[in-house]
FISE-382556 format. One record per atom (N, C-alpha, C): x, y, z; residue in one letter. Coordinates in pm, whole numbers, plus 32768, in hexadecimal, padded with zeros to 4 digits. Each point is the difference from the previous one (the first is absolute). Layout:
BEGIN
XYZA;...
// end
This chain:
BEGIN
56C59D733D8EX;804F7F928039X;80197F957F94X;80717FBE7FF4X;80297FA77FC3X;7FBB7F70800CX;7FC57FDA7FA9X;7FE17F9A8049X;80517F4F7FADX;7FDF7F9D8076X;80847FAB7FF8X;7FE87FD47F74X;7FC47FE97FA6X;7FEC7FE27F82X;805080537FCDX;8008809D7FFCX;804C803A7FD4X;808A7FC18017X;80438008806EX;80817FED802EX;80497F647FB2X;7FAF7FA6801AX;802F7F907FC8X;7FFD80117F51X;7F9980587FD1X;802E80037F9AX;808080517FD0X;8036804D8047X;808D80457FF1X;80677F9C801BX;7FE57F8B8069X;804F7F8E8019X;80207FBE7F9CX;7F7F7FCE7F85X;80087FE47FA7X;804C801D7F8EX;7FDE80637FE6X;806F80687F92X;80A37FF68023X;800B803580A7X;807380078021X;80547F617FD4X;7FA57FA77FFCX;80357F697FDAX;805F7FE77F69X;7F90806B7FA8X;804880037F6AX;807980678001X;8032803D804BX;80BC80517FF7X;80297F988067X;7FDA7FB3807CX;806E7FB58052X;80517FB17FB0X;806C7FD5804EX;803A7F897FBEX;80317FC98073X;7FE87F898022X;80127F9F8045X;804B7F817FDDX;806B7FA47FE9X;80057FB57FACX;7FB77F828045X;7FD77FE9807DX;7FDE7F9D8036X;7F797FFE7FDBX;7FC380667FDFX;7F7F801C7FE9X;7FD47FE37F71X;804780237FC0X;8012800D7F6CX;7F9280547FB9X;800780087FACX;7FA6807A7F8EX;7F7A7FF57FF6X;7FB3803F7FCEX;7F657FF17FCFX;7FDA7FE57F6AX;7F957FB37FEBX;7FC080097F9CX;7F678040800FX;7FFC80767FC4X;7F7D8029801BX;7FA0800D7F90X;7F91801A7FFFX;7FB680017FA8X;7F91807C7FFCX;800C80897F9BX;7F96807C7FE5X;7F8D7FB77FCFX;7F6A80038032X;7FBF801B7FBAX;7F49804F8010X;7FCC805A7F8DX;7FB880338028X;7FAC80237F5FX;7F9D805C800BX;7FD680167F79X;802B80627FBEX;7FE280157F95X;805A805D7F75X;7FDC80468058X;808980637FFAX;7FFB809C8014X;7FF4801380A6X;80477F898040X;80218039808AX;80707FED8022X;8076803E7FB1X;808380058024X;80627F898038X;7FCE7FA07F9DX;80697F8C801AX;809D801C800BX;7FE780037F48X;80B4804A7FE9X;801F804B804DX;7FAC807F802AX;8036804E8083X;80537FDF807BX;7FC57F4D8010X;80177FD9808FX;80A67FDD7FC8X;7FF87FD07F7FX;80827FB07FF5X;804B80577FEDX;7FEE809F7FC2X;8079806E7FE7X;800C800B80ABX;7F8E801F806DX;8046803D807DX;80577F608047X;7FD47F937FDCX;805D7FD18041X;80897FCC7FDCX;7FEB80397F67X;80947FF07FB2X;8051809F805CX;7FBF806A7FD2X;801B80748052X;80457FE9807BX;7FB57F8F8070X;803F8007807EX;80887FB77FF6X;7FF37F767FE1X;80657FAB7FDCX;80A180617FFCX;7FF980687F60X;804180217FDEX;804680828043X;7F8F803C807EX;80328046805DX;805C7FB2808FX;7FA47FAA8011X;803F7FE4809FX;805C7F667FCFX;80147FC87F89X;808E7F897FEAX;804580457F81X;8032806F8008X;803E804F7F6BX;804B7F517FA9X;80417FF4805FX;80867F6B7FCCX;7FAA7FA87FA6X;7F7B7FE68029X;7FAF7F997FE8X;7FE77FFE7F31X;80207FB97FBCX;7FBA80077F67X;7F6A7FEB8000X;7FA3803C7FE9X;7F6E7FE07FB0X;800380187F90X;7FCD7FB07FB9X;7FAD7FED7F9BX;7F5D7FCE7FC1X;7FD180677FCFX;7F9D80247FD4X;7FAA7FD67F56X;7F7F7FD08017X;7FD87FBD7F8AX;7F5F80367FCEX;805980367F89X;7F7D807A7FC4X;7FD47FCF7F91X;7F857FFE8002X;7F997FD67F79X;803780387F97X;800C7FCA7F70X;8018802C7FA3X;7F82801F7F9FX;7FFE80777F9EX;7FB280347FC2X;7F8B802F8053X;801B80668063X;7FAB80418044X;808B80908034X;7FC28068802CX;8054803D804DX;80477FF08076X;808880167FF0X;80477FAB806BX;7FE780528069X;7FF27F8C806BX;7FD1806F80AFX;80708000805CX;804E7FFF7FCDX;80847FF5805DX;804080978012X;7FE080677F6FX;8068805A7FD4X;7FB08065809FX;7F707FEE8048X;7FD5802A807AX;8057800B8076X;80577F917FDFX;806D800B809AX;806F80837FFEX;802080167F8DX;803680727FF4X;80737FCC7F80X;802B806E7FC2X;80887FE27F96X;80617FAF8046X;803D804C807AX;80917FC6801BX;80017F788028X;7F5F7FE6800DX;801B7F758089X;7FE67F797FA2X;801C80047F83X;7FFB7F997F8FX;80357FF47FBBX;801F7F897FCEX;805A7FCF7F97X;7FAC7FBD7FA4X;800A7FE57F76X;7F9D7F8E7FA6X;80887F817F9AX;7FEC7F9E803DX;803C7F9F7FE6X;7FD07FB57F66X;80187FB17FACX;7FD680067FADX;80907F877F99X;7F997F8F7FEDX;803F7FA67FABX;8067801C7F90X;806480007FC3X;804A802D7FADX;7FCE7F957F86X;7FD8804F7FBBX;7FDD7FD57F67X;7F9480587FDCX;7FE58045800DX;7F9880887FB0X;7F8E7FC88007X;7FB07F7B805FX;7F827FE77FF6X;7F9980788064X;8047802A8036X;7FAC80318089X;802C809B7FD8X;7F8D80687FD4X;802180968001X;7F888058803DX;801580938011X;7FB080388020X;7FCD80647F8EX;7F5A801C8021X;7FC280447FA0X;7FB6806D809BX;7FEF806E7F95X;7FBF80678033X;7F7080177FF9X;7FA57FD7803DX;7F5580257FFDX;7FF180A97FD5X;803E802C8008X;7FF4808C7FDBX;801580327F73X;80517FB67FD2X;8044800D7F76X;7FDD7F767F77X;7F7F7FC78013X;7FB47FA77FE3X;808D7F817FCDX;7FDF7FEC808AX;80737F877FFDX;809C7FF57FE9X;803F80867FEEX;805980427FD2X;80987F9F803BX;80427FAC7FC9X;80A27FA9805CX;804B80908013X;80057FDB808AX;807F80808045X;80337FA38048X;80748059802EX;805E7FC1806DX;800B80768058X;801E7F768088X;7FE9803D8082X;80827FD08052X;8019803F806AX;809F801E8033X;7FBA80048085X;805D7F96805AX;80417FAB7FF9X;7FE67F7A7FDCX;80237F947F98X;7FC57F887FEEX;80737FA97FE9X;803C7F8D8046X;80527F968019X;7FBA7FA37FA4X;804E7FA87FA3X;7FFE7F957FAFX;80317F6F8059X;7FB27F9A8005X;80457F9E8047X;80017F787F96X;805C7FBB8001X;80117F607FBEX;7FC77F9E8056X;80107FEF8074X;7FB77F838038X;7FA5803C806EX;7FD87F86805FX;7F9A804780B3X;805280288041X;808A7FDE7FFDX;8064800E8072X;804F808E7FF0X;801580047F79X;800180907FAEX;7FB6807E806FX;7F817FE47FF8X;7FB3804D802EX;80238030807DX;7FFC7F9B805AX;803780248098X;808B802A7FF6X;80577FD17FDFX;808680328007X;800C80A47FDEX;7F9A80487F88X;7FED80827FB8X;7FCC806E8050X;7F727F968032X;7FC1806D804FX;80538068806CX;7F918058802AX;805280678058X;7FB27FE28052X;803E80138081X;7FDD80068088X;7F8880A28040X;7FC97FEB802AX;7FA9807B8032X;7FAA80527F7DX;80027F957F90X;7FA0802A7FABX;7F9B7FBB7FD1X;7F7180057FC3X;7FC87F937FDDX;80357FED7F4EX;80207F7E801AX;803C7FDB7F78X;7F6A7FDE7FAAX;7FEB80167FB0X;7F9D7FF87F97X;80347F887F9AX;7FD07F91801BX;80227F827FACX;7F8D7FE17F81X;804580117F9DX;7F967FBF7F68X;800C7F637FDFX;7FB37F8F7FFEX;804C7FA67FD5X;7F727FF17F4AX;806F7FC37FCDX;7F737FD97F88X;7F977FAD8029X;800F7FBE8044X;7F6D7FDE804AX;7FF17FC2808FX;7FB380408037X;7FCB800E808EX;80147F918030X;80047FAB7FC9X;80127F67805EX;80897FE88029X;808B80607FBCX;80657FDF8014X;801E803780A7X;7FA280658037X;7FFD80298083X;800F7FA9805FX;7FC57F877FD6X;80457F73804EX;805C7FC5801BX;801A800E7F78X;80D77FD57FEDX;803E80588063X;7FDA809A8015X;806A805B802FX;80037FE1808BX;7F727FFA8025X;7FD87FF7809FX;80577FC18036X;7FFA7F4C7FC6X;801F7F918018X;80A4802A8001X;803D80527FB7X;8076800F7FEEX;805A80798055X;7F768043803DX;803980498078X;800D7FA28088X;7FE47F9A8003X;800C7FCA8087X;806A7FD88008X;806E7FFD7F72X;80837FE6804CX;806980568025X;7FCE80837FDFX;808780868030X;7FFF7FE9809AX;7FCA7FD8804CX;803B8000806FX;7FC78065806CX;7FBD80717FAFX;8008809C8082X;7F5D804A7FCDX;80018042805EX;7F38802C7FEFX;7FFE80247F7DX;7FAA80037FA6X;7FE380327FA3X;7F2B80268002X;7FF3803B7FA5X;7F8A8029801FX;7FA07FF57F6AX;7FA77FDC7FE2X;7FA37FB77F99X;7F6E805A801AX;7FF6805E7F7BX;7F6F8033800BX;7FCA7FED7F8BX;7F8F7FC17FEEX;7F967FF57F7FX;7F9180407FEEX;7FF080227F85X;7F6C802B7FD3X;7FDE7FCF7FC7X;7F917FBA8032X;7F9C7F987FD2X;80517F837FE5X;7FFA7FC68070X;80287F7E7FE7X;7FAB7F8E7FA8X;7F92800A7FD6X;7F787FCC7FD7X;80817FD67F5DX;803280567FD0X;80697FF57F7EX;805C7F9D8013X;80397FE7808DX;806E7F9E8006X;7FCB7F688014X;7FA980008041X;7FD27F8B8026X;7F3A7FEC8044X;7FE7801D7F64X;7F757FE97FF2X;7FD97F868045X;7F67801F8047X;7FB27F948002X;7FE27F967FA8X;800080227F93X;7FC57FC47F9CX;80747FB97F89X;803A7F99800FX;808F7FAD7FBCX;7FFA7F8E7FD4X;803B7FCB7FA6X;801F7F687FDCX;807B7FF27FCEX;800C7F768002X;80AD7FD77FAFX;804E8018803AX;8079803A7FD8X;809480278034X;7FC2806E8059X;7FC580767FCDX;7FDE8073804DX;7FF17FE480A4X;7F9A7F55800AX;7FB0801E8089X;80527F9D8033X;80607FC37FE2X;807C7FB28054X;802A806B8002X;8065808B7FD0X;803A8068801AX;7FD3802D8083X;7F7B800A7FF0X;7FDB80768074X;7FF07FAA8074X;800F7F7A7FDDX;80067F9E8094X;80757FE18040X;803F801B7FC3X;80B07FE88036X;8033809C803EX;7F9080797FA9X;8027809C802EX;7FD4800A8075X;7F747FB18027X;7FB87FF4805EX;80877FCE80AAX;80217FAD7FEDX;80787FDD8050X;807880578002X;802580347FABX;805980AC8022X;7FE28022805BX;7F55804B800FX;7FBE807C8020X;7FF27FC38070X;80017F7E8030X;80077FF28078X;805E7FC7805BX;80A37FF67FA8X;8046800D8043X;804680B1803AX;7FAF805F7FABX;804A807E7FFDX;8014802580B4X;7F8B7FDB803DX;80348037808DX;80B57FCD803EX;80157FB07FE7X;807F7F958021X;8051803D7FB7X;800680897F84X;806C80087F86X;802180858032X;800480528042X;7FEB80898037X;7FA380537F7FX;7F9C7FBE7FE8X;7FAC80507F95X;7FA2802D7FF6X;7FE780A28002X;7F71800F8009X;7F9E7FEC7F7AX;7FB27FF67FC6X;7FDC7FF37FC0X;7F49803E7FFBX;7FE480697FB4X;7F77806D8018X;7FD37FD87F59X;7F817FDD8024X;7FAF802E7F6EX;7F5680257FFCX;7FE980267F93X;7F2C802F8039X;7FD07FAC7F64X;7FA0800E802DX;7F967FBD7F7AX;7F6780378042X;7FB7803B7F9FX;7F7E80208028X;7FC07F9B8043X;7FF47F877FE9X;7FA57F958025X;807D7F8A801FX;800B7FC9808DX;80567F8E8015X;800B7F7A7FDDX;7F7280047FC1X;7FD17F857FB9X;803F7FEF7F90X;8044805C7FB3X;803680267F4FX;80797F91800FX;803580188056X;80817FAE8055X;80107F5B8001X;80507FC27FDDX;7FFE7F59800CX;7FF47FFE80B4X;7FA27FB08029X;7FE67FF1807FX;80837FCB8064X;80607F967F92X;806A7FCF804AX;8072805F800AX;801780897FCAX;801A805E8023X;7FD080498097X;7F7380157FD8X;7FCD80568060X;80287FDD807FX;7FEB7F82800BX;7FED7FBD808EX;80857FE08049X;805A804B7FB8X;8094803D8041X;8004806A801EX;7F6F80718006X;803780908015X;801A800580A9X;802480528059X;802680038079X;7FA3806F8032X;8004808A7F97X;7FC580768035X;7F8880157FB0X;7F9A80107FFDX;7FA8802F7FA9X;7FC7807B801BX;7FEC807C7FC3X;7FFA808B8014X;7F69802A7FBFX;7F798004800EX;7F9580217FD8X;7FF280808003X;7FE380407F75X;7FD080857FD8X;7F7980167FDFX;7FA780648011X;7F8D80047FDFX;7FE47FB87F6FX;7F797FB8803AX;7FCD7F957F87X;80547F5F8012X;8060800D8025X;80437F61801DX;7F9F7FA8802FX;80057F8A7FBEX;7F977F957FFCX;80737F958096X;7FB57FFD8063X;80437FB78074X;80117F597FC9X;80797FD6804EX;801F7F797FBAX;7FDF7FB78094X;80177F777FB8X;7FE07FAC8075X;80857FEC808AX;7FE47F95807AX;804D80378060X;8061809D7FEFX;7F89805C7FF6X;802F80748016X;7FD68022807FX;802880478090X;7F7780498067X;7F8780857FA8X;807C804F7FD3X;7FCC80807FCCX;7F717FD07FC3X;7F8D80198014X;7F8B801A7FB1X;7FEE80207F8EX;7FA97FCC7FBFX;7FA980627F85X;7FF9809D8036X;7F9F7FE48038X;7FA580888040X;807180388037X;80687FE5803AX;806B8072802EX;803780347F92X;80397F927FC3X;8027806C7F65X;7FA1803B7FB6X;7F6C7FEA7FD1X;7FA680377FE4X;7FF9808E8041X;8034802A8089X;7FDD8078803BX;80A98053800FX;80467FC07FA7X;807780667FD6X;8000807B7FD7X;802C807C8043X;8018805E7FAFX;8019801A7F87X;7FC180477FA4X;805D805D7F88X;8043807A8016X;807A80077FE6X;7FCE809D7FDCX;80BA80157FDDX;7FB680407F63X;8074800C7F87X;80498068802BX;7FF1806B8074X;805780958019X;807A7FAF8056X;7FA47FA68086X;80467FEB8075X;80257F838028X;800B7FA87F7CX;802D7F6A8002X;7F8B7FA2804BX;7FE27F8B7F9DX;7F6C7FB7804FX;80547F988050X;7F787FCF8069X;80157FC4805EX;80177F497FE1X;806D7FB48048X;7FF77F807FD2X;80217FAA8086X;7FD07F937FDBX;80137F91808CX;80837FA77FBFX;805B7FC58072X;80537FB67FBFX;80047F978079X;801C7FB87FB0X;7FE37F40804DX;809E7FA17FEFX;800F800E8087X;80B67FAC7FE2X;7FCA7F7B809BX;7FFC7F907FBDX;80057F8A8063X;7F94802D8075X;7F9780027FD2X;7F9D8007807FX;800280A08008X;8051802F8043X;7FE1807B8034X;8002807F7F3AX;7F9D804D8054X;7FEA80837FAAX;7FC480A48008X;801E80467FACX;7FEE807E8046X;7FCF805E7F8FX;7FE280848032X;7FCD805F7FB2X;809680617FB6X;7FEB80157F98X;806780867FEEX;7FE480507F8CX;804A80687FD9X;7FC1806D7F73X;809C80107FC5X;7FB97FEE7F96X;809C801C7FA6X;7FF580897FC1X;8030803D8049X;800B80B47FFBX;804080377F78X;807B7FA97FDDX;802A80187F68X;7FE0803D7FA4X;7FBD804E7FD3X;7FB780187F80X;805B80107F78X;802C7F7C7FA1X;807A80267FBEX;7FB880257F65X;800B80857FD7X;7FBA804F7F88X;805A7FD57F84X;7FD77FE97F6EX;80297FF97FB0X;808880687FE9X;80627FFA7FC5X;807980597FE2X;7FCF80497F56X;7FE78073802AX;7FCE80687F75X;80647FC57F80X;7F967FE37F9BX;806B7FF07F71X;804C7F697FF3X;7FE37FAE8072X;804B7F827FF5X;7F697F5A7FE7X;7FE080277F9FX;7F857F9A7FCCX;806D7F6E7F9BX;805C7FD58062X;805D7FAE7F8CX;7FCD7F6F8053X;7FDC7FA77F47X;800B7F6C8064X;808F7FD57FBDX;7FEA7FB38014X;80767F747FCBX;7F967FC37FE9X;801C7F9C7F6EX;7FF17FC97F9FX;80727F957FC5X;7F9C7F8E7FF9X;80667F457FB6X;7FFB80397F8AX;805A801C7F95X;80027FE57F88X;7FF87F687FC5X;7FBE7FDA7FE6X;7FE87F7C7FAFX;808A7FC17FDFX;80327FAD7FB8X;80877FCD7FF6X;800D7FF47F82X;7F9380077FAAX;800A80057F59X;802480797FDAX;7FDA808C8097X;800F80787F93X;808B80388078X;80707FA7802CX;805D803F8005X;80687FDB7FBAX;806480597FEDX;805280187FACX;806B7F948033X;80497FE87F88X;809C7FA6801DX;8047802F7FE1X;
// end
């Protein structure tokens, strides 16, 4: 038998494909310990997005100098976007660091560039030279007008806990974006192992928060320690997670299991600015 924890947590999920405009979008927040399928959560719900709103643009934000986890969603369902000026390339882990090129990859001049380029029903793969410019874009999607969709990995890169100077006025003014995004038709998804890594005046705009085994419970949360403490694993058949939207919350399993793509070990890589060419 189903039980109602279960159900509301399908309510939940079902929340991240609705679109409502009176309702407006989510900001949610992955988090759990290494190696319990964060990124997973964000490929299946980039996955759903891009099944049930094809029209809809997402875009997607992948760590650089690590293996990119995106190429998991499959070849066709990506694009890699990418600053025009030769700072941003890809190297091969297989071929000890080896610059190749990879197909399909869009060059953009400005943020607006970007949205206007992207494709619809794919996850666009955005490079910027540095992670903080993810702010500028955000901030700069709230004026197209129509849903758009925002997934991060590891937000802990965009807007650290830990700031001063220009940086931590930045992330205080980003802080007011992220919480106008419900009002912008914007969803906006990201994970970080630990929620604490996070500038708090961020955090305390998330709407949804999604606990994976090992997730350290935050405050006015209901969900428990000890309930997430007694989360499922299990790497064959997707582990078990609680998710917390405004009071109410529920049980669910993210069944997904998205496997590395054989032969594709490529990150992207900043080339420095002294060693590119003019």
């Amino acid at each position: 038998m189903v039980s109602k924890a279960e159900i509301l947590g399908e309510q939940l999920i079902g929340r991240i494909t609705g679109r409502n405009p009176d309702y407006g979008g989510i900001l949610a927040q992955v988090t759990g310990a290494q190696g319990t399928a964060k990124t997973s959560v964000l490929l299946s719900f980039t996955k759903n997005t891009i099944k049930t709103n094809p029209n809809e643009k997402c875009f997607w934000r992948e760590q650089t100098n690590a293996p990119i986890q995106i190429f998991k969603l499959g070849l066709d369902n990506i694009t890699f976007m990418i600053p025009k000026g030769g700072r941003v390339i890809f190297r091969d882990r297989s071929s000890q660091l080896e610059h190749i090129k990879i197909d399909p990859v869009i060059e953009f001049t400005s943020l607006r560039d970007i949205y206007d380029l992207a494709e619809p029903g794919k996850a666009n793969v955005v490079f910027f030279e540095s992670p903080f410019t993810w702010m500028d874009f955000i901030e700069e999607l709230r004026e197209v007008g129509e849903w758009v969709n925002i997934f991060i990995d590891e937000m802990a890169d965009i807007a650290p806990a830990v700031s001063s100077g220009k940086l931590h006025k930045k992330i205080r003014d980003f802080s007011g974006t992220m919480g106008a995004v419900r009002r912008c038709m914007m969803n906006v998804f990201y994970n970080t192992q630990t929620a604490q890594d996070i500038d708090w005046r961020v955090r305390k705009k998330v709407m949804m928060r999604v606990f994976l085994p090992g997730a350290i419970q935050e405050k006015n949360c209901r969900v428990t320690q000890k309930a997430i403490d007694n989360l499922l694993r299990d790497p064959v058949n997707g582990n078990e997670a609680y998710i917390d939207m405004g009071g109410e919350f529920g049980i669910t399993k993210f069944a997904d299991i998205f496997k590395p793509v054989p032969g594709y070990h490529i990150e992207a890589h900043i080339v420095p600015k002294e060693m590119v060419s003019t």
